[in-house]
DRENTOR-556028 format. One line per field, with one value per residue: residue in one letter; x, y negated, z negated of N, C-alpha, C in turn. Coordinates in steps of 0.02 Angstrom, whole numbers, m for minus. Example, Ala and Ser with C-alpha at 12.3 -4.5 7.8 and 13.67 -1.06 7.14 Angstrom:
2
r [A; S]
n_east [660; 642]
n_north [284; 112]
n_up [m390; m354]
ca_east [615; 684]
ca_north [225; 53]
ca_up [m390; m357]
c_east [660; 645]
c_north [165; m2]
c_up [m390; m394]
***
This chain:
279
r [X; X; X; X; X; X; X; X; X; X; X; X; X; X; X; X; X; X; X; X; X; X; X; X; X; X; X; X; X; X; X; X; X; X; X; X; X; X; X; X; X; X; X; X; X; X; X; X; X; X; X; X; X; X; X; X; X; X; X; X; X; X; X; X; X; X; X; X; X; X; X; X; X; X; X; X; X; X; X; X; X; X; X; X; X; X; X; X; X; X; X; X; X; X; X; X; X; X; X; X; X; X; X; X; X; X; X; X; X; X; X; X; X; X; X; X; X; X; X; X; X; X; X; X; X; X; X; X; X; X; X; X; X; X; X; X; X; X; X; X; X; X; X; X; X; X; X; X; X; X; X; X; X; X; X; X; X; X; X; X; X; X; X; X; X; X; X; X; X; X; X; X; X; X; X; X; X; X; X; X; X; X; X; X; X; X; X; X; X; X; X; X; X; X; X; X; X; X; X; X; X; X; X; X; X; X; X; X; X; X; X; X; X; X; X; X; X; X; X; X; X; X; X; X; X; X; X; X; X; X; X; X; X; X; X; X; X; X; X; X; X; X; X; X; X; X; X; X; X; X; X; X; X; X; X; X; X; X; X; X; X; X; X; X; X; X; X; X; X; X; X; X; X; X; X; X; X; X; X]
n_east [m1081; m993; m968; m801; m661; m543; m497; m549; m445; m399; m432; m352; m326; m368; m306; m168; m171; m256; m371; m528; m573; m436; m315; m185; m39; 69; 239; 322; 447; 608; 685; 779; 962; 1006; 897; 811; 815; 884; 985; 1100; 1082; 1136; 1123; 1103; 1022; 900; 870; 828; 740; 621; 589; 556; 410; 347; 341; 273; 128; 109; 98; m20; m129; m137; m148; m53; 84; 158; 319; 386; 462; 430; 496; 558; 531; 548; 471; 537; 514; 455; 594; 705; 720; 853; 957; 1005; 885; 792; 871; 874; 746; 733; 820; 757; 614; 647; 722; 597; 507; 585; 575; 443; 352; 282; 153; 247; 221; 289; 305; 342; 397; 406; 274; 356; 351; 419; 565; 519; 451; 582; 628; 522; 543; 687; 667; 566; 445; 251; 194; 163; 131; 34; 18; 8; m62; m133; m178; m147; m70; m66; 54; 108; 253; 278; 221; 138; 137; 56; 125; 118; 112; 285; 297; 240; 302; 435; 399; 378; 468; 552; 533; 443; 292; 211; 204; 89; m7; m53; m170; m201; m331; m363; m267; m215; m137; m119; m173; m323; m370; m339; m392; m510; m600; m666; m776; m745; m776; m755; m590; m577; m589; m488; m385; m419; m430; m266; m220; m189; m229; m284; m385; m385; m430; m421; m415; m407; m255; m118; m202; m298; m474; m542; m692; m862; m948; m867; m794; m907; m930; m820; m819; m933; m888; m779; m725; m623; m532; m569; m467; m481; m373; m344; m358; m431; m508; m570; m686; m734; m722; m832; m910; m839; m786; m880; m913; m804; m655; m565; m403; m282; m174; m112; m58; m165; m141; m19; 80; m18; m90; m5; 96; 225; 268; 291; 227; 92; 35; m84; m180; m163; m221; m366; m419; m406; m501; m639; m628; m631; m732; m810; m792]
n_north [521; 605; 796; 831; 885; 965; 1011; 913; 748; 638; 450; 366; 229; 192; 228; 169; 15; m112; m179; m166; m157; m170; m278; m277; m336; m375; m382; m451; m415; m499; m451; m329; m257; m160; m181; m264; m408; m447; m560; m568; m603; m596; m482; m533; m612; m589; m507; m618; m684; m618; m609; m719; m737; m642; m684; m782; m731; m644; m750; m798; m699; m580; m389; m293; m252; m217; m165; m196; m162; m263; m347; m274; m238; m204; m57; 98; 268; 383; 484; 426; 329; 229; 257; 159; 71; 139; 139; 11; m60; 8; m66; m191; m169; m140; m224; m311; m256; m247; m387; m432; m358; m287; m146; m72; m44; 62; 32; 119; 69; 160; 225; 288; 406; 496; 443; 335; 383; 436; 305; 225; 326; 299; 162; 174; 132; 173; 209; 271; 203; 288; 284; 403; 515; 639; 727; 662; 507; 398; 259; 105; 160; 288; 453; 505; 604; 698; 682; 739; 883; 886; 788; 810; 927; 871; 781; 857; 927; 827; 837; 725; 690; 597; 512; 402; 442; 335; 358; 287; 282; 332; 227; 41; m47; 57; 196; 316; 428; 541; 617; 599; 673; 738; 662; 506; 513; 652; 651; 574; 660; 750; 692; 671; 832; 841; 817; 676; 530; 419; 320; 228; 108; 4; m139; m190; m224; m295; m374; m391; m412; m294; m170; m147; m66; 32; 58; 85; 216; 279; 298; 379; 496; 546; 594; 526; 345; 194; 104; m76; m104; m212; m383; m434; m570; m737; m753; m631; m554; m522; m455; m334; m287; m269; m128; m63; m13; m66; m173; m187; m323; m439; m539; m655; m723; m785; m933; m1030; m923; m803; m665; m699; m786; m882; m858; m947; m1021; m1062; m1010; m878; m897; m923; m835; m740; m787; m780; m620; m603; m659; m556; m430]
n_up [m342; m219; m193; m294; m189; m243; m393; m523; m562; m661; m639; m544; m524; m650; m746; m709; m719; m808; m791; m720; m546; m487; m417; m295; m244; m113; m101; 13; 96; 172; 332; 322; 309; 416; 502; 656; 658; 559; 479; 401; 284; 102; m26; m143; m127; m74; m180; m282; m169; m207; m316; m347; m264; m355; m464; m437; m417; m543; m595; m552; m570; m517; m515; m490; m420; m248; m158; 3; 142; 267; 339; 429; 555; 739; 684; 625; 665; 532; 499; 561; 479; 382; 218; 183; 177; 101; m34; m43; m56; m180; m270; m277; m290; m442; m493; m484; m579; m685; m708; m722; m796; m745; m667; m525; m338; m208; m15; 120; 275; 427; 382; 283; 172; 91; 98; 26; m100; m151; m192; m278; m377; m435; m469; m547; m520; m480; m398; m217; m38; 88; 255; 347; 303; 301; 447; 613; 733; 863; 845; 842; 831; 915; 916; 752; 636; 487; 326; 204; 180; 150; 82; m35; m72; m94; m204; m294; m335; m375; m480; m519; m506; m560; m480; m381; m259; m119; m20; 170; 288; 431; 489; 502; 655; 767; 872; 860; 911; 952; 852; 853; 890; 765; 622; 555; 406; 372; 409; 263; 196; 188; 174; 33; 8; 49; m55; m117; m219; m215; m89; 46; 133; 292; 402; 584; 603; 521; 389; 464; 426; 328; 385; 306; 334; 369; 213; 141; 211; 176; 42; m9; 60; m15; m178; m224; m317; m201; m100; m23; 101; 196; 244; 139; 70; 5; 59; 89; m27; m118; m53; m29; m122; m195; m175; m136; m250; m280; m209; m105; m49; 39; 157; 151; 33; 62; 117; 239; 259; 326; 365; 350; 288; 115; m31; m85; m212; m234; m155; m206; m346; m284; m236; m341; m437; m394; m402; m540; m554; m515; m592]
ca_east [m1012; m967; m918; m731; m631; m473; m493; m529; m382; m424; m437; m274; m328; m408; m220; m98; m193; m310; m408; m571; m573; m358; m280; m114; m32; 113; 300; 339; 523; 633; 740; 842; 1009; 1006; 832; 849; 803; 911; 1042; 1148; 1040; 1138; 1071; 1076; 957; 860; 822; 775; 665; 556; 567; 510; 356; 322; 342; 217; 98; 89; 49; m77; m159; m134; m159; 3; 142; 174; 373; 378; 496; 403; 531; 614; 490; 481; 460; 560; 465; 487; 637; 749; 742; 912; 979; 985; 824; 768; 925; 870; 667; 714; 842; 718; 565; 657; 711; 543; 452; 593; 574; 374; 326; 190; 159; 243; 224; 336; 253; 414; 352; 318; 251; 411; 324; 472; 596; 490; 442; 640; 651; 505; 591; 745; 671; 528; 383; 212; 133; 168; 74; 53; m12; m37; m34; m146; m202; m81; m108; m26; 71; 169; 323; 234; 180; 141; 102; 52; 188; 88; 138; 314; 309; 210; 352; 494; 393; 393; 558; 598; 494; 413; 233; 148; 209; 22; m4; m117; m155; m226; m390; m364; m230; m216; m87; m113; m242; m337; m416; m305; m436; m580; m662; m684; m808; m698; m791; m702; m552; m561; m600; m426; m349; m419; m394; m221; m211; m170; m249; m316; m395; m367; m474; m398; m426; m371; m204; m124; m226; m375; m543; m600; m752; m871; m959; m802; m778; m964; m922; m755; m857; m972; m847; m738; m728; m566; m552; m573; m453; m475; m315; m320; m395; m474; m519; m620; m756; m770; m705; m894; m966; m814; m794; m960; m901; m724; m635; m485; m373; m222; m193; m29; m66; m200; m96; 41; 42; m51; m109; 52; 133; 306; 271; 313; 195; 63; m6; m139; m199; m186; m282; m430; m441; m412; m540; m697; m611; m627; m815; m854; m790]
ca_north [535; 669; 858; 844; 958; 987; 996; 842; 712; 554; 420; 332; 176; 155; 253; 111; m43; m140; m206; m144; m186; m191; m335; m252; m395; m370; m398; m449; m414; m538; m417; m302; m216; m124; m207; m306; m494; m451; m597; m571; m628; m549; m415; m566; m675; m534; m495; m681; m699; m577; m611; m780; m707; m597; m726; m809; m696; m636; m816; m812; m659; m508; m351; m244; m278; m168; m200; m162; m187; m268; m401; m214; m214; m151; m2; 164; 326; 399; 549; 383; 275; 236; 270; 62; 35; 165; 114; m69; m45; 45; m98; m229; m152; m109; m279; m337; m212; m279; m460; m439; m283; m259; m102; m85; 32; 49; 51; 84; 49; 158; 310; 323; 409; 509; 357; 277; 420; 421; 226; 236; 372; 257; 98; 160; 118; 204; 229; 237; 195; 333; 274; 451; 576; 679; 729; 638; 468; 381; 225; 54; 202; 353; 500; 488; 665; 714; 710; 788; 948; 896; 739; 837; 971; 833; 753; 907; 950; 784; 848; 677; 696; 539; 444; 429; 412; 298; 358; 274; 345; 302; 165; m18; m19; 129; 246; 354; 437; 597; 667; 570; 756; 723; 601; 460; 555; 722; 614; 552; 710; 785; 644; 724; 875; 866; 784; 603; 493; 342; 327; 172; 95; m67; m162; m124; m246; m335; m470; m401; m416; m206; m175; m158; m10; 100; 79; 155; 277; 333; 311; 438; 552; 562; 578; 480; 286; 185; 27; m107; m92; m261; m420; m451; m656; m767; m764; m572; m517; m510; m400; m279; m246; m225; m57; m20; m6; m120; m193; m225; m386; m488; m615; m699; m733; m818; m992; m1007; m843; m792; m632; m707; m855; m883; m842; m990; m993; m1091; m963; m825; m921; m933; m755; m701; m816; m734; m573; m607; m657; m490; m369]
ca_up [m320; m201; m270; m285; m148; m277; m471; m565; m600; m699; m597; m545; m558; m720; m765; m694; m713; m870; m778; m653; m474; m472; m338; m296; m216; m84; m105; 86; 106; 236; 383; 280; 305; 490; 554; 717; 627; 479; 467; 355; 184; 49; m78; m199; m109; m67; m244; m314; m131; m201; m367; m336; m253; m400; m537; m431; m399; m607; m646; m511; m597; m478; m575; m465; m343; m211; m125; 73; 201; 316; 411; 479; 637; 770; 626; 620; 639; 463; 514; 566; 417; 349; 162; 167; 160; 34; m85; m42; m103; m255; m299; m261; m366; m504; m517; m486; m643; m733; m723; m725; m848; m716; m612; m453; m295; m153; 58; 161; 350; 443; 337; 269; 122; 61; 56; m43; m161; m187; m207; m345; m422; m447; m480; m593; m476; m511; m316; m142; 11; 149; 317; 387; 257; 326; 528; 649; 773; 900; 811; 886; 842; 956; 871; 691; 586; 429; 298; 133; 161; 166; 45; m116; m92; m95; m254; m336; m312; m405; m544; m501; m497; m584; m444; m365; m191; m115; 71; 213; 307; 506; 455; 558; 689; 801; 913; 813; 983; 926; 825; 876; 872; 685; 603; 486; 339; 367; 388; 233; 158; 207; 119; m56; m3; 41; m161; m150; m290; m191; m22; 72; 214; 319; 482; 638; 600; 459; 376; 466; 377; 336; 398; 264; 355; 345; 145; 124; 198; 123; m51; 12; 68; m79; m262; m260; m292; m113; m91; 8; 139; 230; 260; 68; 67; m65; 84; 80; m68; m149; m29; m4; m186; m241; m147; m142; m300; m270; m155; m74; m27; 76; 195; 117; m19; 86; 137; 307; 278; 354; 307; 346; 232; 48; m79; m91; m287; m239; m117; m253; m395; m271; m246; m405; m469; m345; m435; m593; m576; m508; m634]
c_east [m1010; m923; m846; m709; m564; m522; m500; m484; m406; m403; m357; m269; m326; m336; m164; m125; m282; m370; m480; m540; m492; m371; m201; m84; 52; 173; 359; 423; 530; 660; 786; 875; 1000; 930; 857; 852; 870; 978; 1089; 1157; 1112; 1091; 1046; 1017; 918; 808; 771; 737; 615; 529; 524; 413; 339; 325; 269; 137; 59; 64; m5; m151; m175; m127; m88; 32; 164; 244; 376; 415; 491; 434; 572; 559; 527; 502; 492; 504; 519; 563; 690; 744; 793; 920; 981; 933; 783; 795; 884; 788; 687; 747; 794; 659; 575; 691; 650; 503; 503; 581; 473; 329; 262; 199; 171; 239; 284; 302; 333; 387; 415; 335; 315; 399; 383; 547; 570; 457; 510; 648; 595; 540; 634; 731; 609; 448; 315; 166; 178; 106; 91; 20; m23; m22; m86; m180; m128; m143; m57; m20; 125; 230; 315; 216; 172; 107; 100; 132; 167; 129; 213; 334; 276; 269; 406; 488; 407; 454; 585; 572; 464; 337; 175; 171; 129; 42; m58; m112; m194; m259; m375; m336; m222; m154; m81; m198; m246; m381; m399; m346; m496; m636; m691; m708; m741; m708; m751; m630; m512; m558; m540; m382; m342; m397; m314; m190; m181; m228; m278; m311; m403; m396; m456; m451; m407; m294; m189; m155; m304; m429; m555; m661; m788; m938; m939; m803; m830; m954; m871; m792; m903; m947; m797; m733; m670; m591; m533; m555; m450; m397; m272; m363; m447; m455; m576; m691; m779; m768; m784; m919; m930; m800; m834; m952; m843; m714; m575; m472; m305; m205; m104; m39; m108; m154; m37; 28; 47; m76; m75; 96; 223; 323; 288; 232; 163; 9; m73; m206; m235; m242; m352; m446; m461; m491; m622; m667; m643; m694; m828; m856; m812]
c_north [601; 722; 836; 902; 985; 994; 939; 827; 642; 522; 382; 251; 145; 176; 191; 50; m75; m145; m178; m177; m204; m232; m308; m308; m362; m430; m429; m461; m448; m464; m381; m269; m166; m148; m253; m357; m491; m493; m609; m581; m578; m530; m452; m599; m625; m537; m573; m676; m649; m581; m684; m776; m695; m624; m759; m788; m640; m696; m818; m748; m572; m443; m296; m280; m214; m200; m174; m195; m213; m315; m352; m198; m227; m84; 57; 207; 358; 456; 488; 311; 279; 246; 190; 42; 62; 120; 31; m84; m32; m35; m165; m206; m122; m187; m320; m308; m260; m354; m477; m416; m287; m200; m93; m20; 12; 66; 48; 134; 65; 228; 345; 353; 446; 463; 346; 327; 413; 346; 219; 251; 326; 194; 126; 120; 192; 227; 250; 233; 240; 318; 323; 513; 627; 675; 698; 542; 453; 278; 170; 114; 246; 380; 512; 536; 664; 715; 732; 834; 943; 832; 780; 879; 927; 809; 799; 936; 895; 792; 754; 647; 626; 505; 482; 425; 401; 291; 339; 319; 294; 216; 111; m4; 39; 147; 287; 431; 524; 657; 629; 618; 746; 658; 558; 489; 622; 696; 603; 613; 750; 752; 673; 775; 891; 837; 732; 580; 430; 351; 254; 162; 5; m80; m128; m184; m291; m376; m460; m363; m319; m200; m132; m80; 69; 122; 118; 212; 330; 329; 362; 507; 590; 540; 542; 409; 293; 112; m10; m122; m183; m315; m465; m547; m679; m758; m685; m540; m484; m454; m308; m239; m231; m135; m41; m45; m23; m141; m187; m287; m432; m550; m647; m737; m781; m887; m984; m959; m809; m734; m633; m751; m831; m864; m918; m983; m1019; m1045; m899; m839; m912; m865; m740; m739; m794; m656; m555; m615; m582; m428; m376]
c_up [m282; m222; m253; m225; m160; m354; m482; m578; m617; m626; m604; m563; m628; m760; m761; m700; m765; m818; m706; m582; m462; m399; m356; m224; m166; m86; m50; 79; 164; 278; 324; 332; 383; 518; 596; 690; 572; 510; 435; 286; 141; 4; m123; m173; m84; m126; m249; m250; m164; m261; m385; m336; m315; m461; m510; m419; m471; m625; m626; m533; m574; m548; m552; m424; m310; m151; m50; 115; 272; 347; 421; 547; 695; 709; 669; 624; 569; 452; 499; 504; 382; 266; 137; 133; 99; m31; m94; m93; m158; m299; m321; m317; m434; m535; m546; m565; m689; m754; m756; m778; m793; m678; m550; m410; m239; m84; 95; 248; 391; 411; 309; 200; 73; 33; 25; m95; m194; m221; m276; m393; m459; m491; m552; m591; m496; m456; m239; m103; 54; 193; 340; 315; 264; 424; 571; 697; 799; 886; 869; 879; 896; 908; 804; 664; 529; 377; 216; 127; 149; 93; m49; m124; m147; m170; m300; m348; m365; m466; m552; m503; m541; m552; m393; m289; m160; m23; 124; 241; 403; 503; 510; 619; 735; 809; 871; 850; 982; 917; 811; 875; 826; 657; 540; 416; 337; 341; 308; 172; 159; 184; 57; m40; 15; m25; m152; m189; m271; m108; m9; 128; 219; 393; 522; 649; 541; 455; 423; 421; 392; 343; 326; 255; 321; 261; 139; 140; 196; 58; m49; 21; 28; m143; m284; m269; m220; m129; m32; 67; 180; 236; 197; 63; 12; m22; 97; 34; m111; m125; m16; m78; m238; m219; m151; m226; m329; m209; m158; m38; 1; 106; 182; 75; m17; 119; 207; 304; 320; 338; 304; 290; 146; 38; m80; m154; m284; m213; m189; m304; m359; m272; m294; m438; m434; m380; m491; m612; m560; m553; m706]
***
């Protein structure tokens, strides 16, 4: 393991979740509340769509749920995200923990990492996801900076601090050409040191396969865990988590492999079941 570049903190994983190798399974929200698609769903059918999901998705054996507003694209840069959508996440995964007792996180797209530290907060969520939380890149929004220095304050402030945060290393979606100066290992090394709790390596778009490259060498570069970000299937799952140390997982999961689609249990069982041999 590489020296630490903070103090030791137990591992976050082995903290929020029984089981080795966690599958944190995605919550895909329809168009909410001021996004262009959003039709008019009410808040009620909101909730059960997701709780649906998430009934299906515990039978299917996922070890987390992570809730995300992902039918609000084209995505906000994080400054312009409304009070809606926070309010709306928290209501949503606090339903969800309750109906489930399982651990949930909140991802509110794009890098809205402070929303969704508040919407935790509220609902009783145990993560978020940060797409840039440290360096900067150039994102489908434009310019996309660091928000650590600005999001640990905010947490602290809420006397908040066991909400973990689990931050993307040169995240899908966007030029990374920025700071191309710097090897992906440094990168990832600026992750720990600006103190999140889980480093995250994806594709280069939802649902694509992570190269298997990259994880080696975020496991090299840091003493944190290293989760799987995107793309995790029954036909790679063997080779990507003999090395990473979890996943995240959405469009697989959905029928068609679709991340607009429902929840397909058949889908999940296969996963889980290539899972379950490996740990």
């Amino acid at each position: 393991m590489p020296q630490p570049l903070l103090p030791m903190k137990p591992n976050a994983l082995n903290e929020l979740f029984k089981n080795p190798k966690p599958i944190i399974a995605m919550i895909h929200l329809p168009p909410l509340p001021g996004a262009p698609r959003y039709s008019g769903m009410p808040m009620e059918d909101i909730v059960e769509y997701a709780l649906r999901d998430a009934e299906l998705l515990k039978s299917g054996g996922v070890d987390g749920l992570q809730v995300e507003n992902i039918g609000d694209y084209p995505y906000l840069k994080p400054e312009s995200i409304g009070h809606e959508t926070s309010s709306i996440l928290a209501v949503v995964a606090r339903e969800v923990r309750k109906a489930t007792g399982m651990p949930v996180g909140i991802c509110c797209l794009a890098n809205g990492v402070i929303p969704a530290i508040a919407a935790c907060l509220a609902s009783g969520g145990k993560w978020v996801r940060a797409a840039q939380w440290a360096n900067a890149y150039i994102a489908d929004e434009g310019f996309v900076e660091a928000v650590a220095h600005q999001a640990l304050r905010y947490r602290s402030n809420l006397r908040a601090t066991d909400i973990r945060i689990f931050a993307d290393v040169q995240v899908k979606h966007g030029s990374h050409f920025i700071v191309s100066d710097r090897p992906f290992e440094e990168q990832v090394a600026d992750v720990e040191f600006f103190d999140a709790d889980a480093v995250i390596v994806s594709g280069t778009r939802t649902g694509a396969e992570t190269p298997l490259e990259r994880v080696v060498k975020a496991k090299q570069a840091t003493s944190l865990p290293v989760l799987i970000g995107s793309g995790l299937n029954p036909g790679n799952a063997e080779s990507l988590l003999k090395v990473a140390d979890g996943a995240i997982v959405g469009s697989h999961m959905r029928r068609d492999g679709k991340f607009w689609n429902p929840v397909d249990i058949e889908r999940v069982k296969e996963l889980m079941t290539v899972v379950r041999r490996l740990r």
